[in-house]
C-alpha positions as YAML, in Angstrom:
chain: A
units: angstrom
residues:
- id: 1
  name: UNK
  ca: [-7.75, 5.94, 7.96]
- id: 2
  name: UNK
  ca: [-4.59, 4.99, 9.85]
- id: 3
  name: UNK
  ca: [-3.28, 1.53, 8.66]
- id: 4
  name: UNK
  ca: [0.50, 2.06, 10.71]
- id: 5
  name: UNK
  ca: [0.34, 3.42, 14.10]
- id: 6
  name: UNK
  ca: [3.79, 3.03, 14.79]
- id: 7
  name: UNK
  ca: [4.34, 5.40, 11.74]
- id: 8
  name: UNK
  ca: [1.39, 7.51, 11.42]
- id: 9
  name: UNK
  ca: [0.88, 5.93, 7.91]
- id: 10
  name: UNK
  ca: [-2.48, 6.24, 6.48]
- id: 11
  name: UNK
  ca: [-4.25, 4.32, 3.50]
- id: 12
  name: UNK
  ca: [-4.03, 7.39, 1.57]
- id: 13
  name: UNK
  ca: [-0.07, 7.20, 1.88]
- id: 14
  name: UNK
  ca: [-0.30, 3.16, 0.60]
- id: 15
  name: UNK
  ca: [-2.26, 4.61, -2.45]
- id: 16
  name: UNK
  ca: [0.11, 7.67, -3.05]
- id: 17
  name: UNK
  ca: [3.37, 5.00, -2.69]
- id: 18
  name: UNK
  ca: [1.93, 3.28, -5.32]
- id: 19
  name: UNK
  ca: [0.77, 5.80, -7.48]
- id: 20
  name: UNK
  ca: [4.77, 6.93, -7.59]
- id: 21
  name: UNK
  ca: [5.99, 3.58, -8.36]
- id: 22
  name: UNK
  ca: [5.04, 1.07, -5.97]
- id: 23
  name: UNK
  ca: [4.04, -2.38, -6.91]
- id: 24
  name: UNK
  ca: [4.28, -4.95, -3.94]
- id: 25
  name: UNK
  ca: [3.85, -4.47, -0.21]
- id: 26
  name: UNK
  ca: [7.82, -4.90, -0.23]
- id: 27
  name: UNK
  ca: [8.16, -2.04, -2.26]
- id: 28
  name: UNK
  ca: [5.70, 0.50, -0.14]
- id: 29
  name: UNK
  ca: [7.19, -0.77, 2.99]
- id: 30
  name: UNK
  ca: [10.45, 0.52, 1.35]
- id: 31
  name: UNK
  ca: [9.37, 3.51, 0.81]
- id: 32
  name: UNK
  ca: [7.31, 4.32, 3.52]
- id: 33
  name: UNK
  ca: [9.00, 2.51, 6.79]
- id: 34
  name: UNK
  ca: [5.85, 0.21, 7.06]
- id: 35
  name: UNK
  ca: [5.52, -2.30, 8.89]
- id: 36
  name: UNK
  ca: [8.97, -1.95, 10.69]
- id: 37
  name: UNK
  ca: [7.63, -1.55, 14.36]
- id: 38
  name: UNK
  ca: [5.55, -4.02, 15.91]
- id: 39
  name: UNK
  ca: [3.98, -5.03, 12.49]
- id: 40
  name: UNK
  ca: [0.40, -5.21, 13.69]
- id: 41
  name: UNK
  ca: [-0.36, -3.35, 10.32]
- id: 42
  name: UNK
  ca: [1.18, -5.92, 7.76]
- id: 43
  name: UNK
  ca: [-2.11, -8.23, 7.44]
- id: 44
  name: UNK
  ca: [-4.20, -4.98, 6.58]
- id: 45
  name: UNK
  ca: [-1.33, -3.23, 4.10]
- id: 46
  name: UNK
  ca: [-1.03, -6.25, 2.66]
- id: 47
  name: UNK
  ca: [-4.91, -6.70, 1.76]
- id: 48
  name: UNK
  ca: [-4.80, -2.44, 0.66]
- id: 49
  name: UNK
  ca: [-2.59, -3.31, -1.83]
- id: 50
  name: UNK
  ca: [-3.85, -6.22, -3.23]
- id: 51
  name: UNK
  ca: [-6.83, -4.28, -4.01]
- id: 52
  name: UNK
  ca: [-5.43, -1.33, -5.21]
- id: 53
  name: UNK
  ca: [-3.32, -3.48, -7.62]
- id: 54
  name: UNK
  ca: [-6.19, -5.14, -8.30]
- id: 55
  name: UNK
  ca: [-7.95, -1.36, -9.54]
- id: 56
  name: UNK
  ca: [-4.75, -0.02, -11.33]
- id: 57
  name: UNK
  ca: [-4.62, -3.57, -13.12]
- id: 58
  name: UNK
  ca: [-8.81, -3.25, -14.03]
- id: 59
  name: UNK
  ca: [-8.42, 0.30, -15.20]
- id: 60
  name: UNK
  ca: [-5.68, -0.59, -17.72]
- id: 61
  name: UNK
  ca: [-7.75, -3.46, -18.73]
- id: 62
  name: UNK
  ca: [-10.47, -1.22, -19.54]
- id: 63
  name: UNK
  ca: [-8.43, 1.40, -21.30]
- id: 64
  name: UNK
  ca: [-6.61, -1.44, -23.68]
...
């Protein structure tokens, strides 16, 4: 699904941004140019990431 528009950025992009590194929406807006256009796609990016932080931090819970 497309999350930016402006960029063509899709939710699979988010989760591949932070699969390489990326641990705040700061951080995937670096690397990704999101949000940098009309930023109509912030409020959504911003609620993708919290839950895929949210999943990376369960699964470490689980494996620990």
């Amino acid at each position: 699904m497309y999350i930016c528009l402006c960029r063509g950025i899709t939710d699979q992009d988010i989760k591949d941004a932070m699969q390489n590194g990326a641990q705040s929406y700061r951080e995937v807006r670096e690397m990704l140019d999101l949000g940098t256009c009309c930023g109509k796609c912030a409020p959504e990016a911003k609620a993708l990431i919290s839950d895929e932080l949210a999943q990376i931090a369960a699964r470490i819970s689980v494996a620990a």
